[in-house]
VOGU-3710 file (C-alpha; in Angstrom, 3 decimals, decimal comma):
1> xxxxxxxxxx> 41,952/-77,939/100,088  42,170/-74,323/98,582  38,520/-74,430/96,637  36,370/-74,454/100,088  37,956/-71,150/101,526  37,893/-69,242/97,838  34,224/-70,041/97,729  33,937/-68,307/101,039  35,567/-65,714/100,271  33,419/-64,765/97,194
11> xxxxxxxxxx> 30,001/-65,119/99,102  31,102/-62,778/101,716  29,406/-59,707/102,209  31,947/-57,268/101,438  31,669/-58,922/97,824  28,241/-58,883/97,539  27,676/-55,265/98,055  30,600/-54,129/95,755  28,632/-56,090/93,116  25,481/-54,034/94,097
21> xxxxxxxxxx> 27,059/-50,964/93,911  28,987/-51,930/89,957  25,514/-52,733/89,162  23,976/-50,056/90,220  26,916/-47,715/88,859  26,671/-49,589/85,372  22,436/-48,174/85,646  23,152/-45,059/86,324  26,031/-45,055/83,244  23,809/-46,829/81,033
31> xxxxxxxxxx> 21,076/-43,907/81,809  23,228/-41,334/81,877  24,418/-42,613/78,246  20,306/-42,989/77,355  19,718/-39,044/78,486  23,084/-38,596/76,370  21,614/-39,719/73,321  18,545/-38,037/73,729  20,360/-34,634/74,115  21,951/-35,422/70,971
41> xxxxxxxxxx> 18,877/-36,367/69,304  17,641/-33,055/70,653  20,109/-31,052/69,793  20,252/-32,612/66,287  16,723/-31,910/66,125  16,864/-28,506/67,263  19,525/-27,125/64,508  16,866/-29,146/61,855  14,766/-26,979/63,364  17,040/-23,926/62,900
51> xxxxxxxxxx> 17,912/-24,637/59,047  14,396/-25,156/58,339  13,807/-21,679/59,658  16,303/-19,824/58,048  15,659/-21,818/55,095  11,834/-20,617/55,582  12,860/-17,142/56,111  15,420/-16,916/52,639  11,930/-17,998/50,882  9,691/-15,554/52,677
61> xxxxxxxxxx> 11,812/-13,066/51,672  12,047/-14,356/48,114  8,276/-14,167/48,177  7,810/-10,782/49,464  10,343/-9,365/46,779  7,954/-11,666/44,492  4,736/-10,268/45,456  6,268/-6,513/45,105  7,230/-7,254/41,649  3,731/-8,705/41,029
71> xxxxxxxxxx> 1,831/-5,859/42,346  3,546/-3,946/40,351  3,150/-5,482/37,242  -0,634/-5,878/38,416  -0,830/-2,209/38,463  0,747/-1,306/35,814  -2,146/-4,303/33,950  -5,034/-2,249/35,852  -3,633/0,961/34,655  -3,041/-0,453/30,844
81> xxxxxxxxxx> -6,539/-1,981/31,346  -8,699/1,368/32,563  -6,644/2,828/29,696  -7,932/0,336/27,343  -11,312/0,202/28,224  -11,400/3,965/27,579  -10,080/4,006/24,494  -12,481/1,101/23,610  -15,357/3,018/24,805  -14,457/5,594/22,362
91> xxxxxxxxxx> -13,787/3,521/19,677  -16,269/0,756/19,896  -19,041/2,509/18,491  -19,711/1,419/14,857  -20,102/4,590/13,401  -17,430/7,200/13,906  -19,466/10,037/13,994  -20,636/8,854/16,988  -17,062/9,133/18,819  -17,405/12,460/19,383
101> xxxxxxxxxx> -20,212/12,305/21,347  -20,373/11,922/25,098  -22,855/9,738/27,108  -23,315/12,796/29,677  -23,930/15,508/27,044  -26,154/17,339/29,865  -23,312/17,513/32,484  -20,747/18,407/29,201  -23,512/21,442/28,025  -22,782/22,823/31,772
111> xxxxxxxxxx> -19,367/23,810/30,314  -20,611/25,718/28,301  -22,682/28,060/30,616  -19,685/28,802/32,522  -18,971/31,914/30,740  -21,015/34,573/28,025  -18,842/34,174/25,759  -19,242/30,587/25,519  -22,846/30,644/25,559  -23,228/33,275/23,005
121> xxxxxxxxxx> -21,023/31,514/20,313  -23,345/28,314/21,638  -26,597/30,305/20,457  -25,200/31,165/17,229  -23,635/27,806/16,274  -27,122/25,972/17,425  -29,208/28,208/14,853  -26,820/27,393/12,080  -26,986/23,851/13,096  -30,718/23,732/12,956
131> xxxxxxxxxx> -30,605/25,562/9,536  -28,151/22,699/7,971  -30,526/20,030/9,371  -33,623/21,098/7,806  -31,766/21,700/4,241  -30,071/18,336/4,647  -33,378/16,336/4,646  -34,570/18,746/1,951  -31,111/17,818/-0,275  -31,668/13,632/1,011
141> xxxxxxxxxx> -35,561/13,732/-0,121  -33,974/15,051/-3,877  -31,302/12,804/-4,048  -33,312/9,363/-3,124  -35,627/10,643/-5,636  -32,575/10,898/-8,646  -31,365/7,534/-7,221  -34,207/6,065/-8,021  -34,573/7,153/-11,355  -30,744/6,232/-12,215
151> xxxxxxxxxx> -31,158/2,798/-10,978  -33,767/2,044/-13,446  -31,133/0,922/-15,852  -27,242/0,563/-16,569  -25,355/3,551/-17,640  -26,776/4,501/-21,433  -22,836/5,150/-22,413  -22,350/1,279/-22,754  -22,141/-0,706/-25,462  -24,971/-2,536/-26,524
161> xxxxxxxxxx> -25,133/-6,346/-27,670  -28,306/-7,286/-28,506  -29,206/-11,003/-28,790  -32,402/-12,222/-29,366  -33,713/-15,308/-27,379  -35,510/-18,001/-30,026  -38,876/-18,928/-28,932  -39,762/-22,745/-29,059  -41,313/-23,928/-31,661  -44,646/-25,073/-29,300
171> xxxxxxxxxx> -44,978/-21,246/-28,498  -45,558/-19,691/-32,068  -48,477/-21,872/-32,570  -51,694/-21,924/-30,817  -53,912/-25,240/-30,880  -56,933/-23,224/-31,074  -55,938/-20,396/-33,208  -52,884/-21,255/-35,331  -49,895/-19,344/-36,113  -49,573/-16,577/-33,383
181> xxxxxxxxxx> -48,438/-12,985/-34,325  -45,143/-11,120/-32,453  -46,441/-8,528/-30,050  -43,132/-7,904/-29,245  -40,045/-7,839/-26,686  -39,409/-7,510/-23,188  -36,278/-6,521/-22,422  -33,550/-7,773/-20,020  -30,300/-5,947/-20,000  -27,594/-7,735/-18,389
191> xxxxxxxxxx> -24,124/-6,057/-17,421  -21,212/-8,294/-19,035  -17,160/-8,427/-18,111  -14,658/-8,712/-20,742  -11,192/-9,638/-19,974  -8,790/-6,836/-21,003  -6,832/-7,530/-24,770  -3,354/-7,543/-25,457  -2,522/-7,101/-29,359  0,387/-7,023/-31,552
201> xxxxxxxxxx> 0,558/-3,378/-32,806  2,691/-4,288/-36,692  3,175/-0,627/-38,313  4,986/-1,309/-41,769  7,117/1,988/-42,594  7,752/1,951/-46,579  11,353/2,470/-47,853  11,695/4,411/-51,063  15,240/4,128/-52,914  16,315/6,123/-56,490
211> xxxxxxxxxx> 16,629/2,872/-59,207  19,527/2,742/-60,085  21,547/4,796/-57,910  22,306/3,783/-54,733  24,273/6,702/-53,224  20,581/8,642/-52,884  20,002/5,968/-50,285  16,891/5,337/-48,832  14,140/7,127/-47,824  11,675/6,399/-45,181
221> xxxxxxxxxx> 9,211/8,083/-42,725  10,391/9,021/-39,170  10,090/6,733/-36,442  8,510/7,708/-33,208  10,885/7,657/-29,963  9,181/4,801/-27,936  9,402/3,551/-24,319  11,806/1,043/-24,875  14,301/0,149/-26,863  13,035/-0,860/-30,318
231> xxxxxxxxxx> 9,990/0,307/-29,404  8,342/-2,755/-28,526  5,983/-1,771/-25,614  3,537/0,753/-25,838  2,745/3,232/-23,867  -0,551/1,876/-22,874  1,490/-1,533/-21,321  3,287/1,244/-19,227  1,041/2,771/-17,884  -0,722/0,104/-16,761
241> xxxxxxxxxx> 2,189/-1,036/-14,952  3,009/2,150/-13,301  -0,963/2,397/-11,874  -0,973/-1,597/-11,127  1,770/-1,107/-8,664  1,354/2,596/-7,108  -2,747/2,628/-7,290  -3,772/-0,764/-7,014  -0,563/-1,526/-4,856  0,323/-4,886/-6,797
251> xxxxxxxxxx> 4,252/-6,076/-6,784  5,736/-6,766/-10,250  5,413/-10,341/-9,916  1,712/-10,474/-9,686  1,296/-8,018/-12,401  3,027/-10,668/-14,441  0,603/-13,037/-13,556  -2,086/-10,308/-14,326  -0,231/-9,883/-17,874  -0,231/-13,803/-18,153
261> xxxxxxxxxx> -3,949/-13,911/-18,164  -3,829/-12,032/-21,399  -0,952/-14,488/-23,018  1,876/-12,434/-22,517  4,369/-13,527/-20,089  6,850/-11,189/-18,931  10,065/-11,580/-16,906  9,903/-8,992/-13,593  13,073/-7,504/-15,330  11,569/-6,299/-18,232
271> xxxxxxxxxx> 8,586/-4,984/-16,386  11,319/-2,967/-13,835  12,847/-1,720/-17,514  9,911/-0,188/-18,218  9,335/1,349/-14,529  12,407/2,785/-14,973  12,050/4,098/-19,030  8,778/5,741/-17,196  10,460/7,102/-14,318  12,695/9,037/-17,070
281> xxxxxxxxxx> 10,293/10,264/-18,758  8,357/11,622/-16,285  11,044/13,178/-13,922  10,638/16,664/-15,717  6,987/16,750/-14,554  7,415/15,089/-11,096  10,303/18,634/-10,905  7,542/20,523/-11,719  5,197/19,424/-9,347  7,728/19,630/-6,537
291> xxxxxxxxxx> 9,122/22,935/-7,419  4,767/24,107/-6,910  4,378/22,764/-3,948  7,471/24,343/-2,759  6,670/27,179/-4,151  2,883/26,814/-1,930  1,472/29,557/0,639  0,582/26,503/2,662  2,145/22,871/3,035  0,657/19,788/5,094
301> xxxxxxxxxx> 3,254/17,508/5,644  4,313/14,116/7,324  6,755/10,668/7,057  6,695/7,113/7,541  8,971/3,942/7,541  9,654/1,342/4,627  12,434/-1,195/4,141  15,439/-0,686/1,794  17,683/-3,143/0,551  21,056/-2,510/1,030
311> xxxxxxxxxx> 22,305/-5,531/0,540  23,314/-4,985/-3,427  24,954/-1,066/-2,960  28,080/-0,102/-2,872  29,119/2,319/0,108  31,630/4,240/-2,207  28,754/5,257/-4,176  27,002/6,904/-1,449  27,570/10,006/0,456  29,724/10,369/3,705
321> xxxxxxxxxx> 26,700/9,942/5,936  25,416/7,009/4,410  28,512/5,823/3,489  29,061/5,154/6,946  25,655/3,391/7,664  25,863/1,445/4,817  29,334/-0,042/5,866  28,138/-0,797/9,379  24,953/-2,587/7,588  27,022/-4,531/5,179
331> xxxxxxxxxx> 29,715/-5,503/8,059  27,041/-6,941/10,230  25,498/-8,767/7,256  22,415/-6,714/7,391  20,129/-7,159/4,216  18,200/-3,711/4,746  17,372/-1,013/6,713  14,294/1,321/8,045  13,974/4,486/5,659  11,517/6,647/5,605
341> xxxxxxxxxx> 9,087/7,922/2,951  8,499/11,717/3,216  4,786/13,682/1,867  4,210/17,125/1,578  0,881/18,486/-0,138  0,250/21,727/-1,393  -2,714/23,529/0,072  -2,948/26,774/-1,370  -1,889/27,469/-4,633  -0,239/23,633/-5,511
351> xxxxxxxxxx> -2,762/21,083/-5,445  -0,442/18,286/-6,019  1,192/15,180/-3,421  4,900/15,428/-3,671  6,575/11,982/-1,651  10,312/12,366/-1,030  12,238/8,952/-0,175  15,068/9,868/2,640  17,354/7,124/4,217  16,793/8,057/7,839
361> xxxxxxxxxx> 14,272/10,429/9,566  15,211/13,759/10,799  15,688/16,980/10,103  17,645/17,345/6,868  14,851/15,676/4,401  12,065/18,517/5,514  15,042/21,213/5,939  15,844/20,599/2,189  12,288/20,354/0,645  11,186/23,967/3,105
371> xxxxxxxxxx> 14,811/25,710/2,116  13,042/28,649/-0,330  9,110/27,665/1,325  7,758/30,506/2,671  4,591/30,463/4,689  2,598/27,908/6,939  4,203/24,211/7,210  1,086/22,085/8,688  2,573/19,095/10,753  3,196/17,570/14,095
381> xxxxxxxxxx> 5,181/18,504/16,875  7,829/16,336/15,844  11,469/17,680/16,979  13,014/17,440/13,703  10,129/19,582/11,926  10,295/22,156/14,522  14,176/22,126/14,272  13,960/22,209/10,464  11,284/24,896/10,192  12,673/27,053/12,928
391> xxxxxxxxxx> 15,780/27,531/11,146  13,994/29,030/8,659  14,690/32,766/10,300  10,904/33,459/10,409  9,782/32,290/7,080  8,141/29,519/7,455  5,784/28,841/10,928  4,743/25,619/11,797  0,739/24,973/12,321  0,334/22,114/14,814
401> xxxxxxxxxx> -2,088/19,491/14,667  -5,259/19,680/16,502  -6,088/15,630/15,700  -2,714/14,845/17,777  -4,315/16,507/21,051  -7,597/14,740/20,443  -6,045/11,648/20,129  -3,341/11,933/22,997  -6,309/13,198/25,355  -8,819/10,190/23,701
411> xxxxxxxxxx> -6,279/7,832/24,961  -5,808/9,164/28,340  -7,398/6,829/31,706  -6,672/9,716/34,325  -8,548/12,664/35,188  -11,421/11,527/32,843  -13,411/14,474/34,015  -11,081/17,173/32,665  -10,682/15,469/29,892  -13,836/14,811/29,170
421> xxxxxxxxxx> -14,158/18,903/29,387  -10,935/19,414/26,941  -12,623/17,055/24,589  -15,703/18,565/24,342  -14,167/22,348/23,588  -11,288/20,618/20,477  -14,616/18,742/19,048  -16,865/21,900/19,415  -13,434/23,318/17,394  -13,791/20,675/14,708
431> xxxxxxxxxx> -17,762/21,057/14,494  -16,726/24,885/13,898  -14,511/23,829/10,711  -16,948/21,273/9,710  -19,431/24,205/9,338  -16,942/26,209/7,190  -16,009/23,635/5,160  -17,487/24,290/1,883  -17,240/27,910/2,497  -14,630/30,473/0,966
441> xxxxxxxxxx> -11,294/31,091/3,247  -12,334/35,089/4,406  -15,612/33,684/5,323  -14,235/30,796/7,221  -11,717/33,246/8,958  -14,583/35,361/10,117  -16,429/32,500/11,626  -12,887/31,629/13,536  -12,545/34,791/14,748  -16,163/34,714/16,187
451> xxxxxxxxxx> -16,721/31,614/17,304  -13,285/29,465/17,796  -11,002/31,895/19,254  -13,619/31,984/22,294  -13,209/28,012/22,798  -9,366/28,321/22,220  -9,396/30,856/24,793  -11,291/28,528/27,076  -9,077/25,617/26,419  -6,392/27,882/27,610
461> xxxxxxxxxx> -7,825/28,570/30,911  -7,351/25,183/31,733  -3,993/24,845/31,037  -2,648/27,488/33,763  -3,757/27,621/37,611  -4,007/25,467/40,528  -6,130/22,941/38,422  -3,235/22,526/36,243  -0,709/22,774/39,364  -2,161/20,486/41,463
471> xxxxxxxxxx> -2,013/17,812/38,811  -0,290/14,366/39,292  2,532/12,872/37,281  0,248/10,790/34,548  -0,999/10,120/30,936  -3,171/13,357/31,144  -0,925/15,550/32,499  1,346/14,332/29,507  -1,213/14,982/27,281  -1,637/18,514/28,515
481> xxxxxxxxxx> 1,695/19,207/29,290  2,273/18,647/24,669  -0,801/21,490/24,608  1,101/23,663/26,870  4,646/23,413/25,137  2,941/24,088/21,445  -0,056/26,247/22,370  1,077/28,969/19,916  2,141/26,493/16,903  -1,882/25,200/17,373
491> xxxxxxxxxx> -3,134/28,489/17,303  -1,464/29,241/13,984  -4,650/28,014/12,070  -7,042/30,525/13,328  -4,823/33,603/11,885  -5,410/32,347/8,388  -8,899/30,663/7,025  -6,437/28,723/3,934  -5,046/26,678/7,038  -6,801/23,686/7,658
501> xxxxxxxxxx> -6,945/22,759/11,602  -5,402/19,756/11,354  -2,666/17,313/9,064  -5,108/14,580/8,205  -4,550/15,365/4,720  -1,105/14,233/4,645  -1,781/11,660/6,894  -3,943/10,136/4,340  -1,288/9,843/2,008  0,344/7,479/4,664
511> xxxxxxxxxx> -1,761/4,962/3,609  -0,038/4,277/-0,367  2,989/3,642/1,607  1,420/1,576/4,030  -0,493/-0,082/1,483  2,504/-0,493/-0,442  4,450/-1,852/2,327  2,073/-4,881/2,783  2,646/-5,524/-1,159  5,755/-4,972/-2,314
521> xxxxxxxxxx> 7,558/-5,076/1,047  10,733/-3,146/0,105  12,324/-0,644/-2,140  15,176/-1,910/-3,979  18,030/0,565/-2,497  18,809/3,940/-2,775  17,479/4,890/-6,210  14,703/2,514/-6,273  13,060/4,587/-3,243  13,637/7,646/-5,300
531> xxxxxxxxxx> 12,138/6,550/-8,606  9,206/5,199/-6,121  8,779/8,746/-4,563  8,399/9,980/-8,147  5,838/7,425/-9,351  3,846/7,778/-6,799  3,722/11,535/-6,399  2,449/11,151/-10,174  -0,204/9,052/-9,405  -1,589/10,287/-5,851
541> xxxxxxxxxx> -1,751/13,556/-7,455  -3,979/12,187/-10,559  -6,071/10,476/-7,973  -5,824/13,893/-6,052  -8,103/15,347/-9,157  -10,205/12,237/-9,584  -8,951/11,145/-13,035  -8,646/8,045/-14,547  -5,119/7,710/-13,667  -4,416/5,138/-16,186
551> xxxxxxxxxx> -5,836/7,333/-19,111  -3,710/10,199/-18,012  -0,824/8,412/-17,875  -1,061/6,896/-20,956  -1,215/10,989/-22,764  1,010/12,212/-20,826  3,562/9,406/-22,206  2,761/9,797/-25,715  2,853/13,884/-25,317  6,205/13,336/-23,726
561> xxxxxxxxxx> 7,373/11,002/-25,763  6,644/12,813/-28,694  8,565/15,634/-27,796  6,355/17,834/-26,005  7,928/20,506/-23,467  4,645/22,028/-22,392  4,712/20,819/-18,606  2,118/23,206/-17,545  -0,428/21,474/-19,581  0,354/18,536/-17,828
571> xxxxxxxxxx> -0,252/19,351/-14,493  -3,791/16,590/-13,392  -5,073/19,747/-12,500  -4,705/21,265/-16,190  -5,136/18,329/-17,698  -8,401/17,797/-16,153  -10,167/21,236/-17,540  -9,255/19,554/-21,415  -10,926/15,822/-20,302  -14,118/15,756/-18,843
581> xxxxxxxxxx> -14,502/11,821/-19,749  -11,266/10,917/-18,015  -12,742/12,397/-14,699  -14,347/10,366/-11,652  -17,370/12,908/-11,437  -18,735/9,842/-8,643  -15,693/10,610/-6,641  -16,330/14,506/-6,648  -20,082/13,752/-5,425  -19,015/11,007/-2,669
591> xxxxxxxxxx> -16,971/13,773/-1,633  -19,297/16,589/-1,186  -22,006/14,094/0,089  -19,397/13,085/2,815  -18,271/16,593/3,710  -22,686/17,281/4,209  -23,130/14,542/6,288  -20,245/15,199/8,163  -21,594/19,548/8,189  -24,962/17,594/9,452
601> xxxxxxxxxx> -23,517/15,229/12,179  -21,560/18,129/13,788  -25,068/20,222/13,768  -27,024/17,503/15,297  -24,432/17,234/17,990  -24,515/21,109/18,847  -28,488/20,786/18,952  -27,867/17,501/21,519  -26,027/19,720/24,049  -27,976/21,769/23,739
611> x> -31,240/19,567/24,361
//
């Protein structure tokens, strides 16, 4: 009875549009749920967004602080580049002589006219060039002619082996004529190597005794005092040694192969034995030599590095300073250390290379070796030579080095203009001294006064002034900034014509312990770089004379050996007036053939500026 009427009731109206209106409601819920999401999704999206942004921006400004650092390190590449390619420019060419000559000589020559002075000192120096030219093709046309007739054959001095080649039998008879006759021999000389000859030297001293009575003893003749104990190496062996490893710059351990070769085979101990029996020996000459050059007017001098093992000395041996050092060394298990090899060479009165080992650089090894030295010191601008000469109390002035301004200036890549200019007065400078070098030291002073003290004075002028003023911080301004500070130490050469302009001549004698360095690597501490500074100071200043070093070592041994006391005689450049066949007469005429050329090169270059 009750199901009709609920069925009514549910179809009724009322109920119909509540249902519309839940559905409807339950749309607009399930839309507003839809734009719900979305705005979440949005939102979501938007701080993505956001992140990626400030994620973006951390990396942009990682990259600009990037590309700063780049373009800096680009410009420093483009300024070590220009640099470079200036320096190559200078030194590319494959003669050096050529260096010194700029590719604008016409806009360089303008310099020149600037002032009378200048031009007069031109006028002079460009007839004396044109003289030297015309007597150096005079002097070549002579000396091609004398080459020629020396290379006809080897040197007559030689010995001569003469072997005479058999003819075959076929060629001493003729099938027409019989049995030919000898006309005689053409000659083929041939120049032939022998390998060097160790011997056993057996000298047999007789013993004389009194028959019969034994308390006369015995008599025999006195024994020689030799190198070694027992005298079982000769002289000759030692000397040989001491030139293999300071002239030819051989280590001890390929000497013993050299030694091998001739079927001896010694241990590197006995060959430093008899480095140091030599060392002994020839300490009161190496004094000698040291106390000259000391003793010298005029002194070029200059340092360099080389190792020392300090792995084998005993700090308590040493001094306080290097006491110290070598403790520190030894703590941090450091097998050796950076010394430095000192060279000073007499210029005036001592023509001998003195090298003086010192553990560090500084002041105190020069300081010592210039404590009585009075005169000119020739070096660089250094500050421990100028604190060690100027604490001399005015008794020693220091010359700089005009080859350290040409070479700071050659490797400038700013204001290539002015330097260009600078360069072309220091080279008309060296052209001056190249002109005077043969010449005596009042008549070189007298061509300073006229002709170099007028460049030197325009060098000067552009030092001071608004050109200088107005100059930017840079590699030239460095470069002219070192002239500036030592303009009166580089004008020290042109008060005295026995000062050379530059230090190149104890710059040269860099190269033994350069050489050396690439050979025998090390010094074996303290004492070893000592009894190395001796040796070599012996042997650079034999080579200094052009002797046979070898030859002069081996007398000088035997005269010391012997007894002899007479140091003075043994000076190379004593010696040398006594032994004409132990001198390198080649040597003396490379020498004065380079120093012509080098008169001649600087002549044609005044007569191209002028052109």
């Amino acid at each position: 009875m009750l199901c009709p009427m609920t069925s009514r009731r549910d179809h009724s109206p009322k109920n119909d549009a509540a249902k519309t209106r839940i559905l409807a409601l339950e749309a607009e819920l399930a839309a507003a749920l839809t734009q719900l999401r979305a705005a979440e999704a949005t939102t979501a999206t938007l701080a993505a967004e956001r992140t990626a942004r400030e994620s973006l921006a951390r990396e942009h400004a990682e990259l600009q602080t990037k590309h700063a650092t780049l373009q800096a390190q680009h410009d420093l590449l483009v300024a070590e580049h220009d640099r470079l390619k200036a320096f190559l420019k200078i030194h590319a060419s494959e003669h050096r002589s050529e260096k010194r000559i700029f590719p604008d000589a016409r806009q360089l020559k303008l310099l020149f006219d600037k002032s009378p002075e200048l031009a007069a000192a031109r006028e002079a120096a460009l007839a004396e060039a044109a003289k030297l030219v015309d007597e150096h093709k005079a002097r070549c046309a002579a000396r091609q002619q004398a080459k020629r007739q020396f290379d006809k054959g080897l040197p007559a001095g030689l010995r001569r082996v003469v072997e005479v080649v058999a003819a075959p039998p076929e060629q001493l008879v003729c099938a027409k004529h019989g049995e030919r006759k000898l006309l005689g021999y053409d000659k083929v000389e041939t120049l032939v190597h022998k390998r060097p000859e160790l011997y056993v030297l057996e000298r047999q001293y007789p013993k004389h005794v009194c028959p019969g009575c034994a308390a006369c003893g015995v008599a025999t003749p006195p024994r020689p005092t030799g190198l070694v104990a027992g005298d079982r190496i000769d002289t000759s062996v030692g000397a040989t040694v001491v030139t293999g490893k300071w002239w030819y710059h051989l280590p001890l351990y390929r000497l013993q192969d050299y030694f091998a070769t001739m079927g001896w085979q010694a241990s590197r101990s006995t060959l430093n034995n008899v480095v140091k029996s030599i060392d002994f020996v020839l300490q009161p000459l190496y004094d000698l030599q040291r106390r000259r050059v000391q003793a010298d007017c005029i002194v070029s001098f200059d340092d360099t590095t080389c190792r020392m093992l300090v792995s084998n000395l005993n700090p308590e041996d040493s001094d306080e300073p290097l006491r110290d050092k070598l403790t520190k060394m030894q703590q941090r298990n450091t097998k050796s250390i950076s010394a430095n090899m000192w060279a000073y060479s007499g210029q005036c009165r001592a023509p001998y290379d003195v090298f003086d080992f010192q553990v560090w650089r500084g002041a105190a090894g020069p300081a010592d070796f210039f404590k009585n030295t009075e005169g000119v010191a020739v070096g660089d601008c250094y500050s421990g030579n100028l604190s060690s000469i100027n604490c001399r109390a005015g008794r020693l002035r220091l010359a700089a080095c005009w080859a350290h301004v040409r070479r700071k200036l050659e490797q400038c890549a700013t204001y290539q203009q002015q330097r260009d200019e600078l360069l072309e007065l220091i080279n008309a400078l060296y052209d001056i001294e190249a002109q005077c070098v043969r010449l005596e030291p009042e008549r070189r002073q007298e061509i300073r006064n006229e002709q170099s003290r007028v460049l030197l004075a325009g060098i000067h002028a552009r030092l001071h002034g608004a050109a200088y003023d107005d100059l930017l911080k840079s590699d030239y301004k460095t470069a002219v900034g070192y002239i500036h500070n030592h303009w009166a130490a580089l004008n020290v050469y042109v008060d005295d014509g026995r000062v050379p302009i530059d230090n190149n001549l104890a710059e040269r004698l860099m190269k033994r312990v350069a050489m050396g360095r690439k050979a025998w690597l090390f010094v074996n501490g303290l004492e070893g770089g000592r009894r190395s500074a001796r040796l070599m100071s012996i042997v650079a200043s034999a080579h200094r004379h052009d002797l046979d070093v070898e030859a002069y070592l081996k007398e000088v041994l035997d005269r010391l050996l012997a007894g002899s006391t007479d140091y003075e005689s043994l000076l190379p450049d004593v010696w040398k007036q006594t032994h004409s066949t132990a001198v390198r007469t080649y040597r003396e005429a490379e020498r004065q053939q380079k120093a012509e050329r080098k008169q001649v090169r600087a002549a044609q270059r005044r007569l191209a500026r002028a052109s």
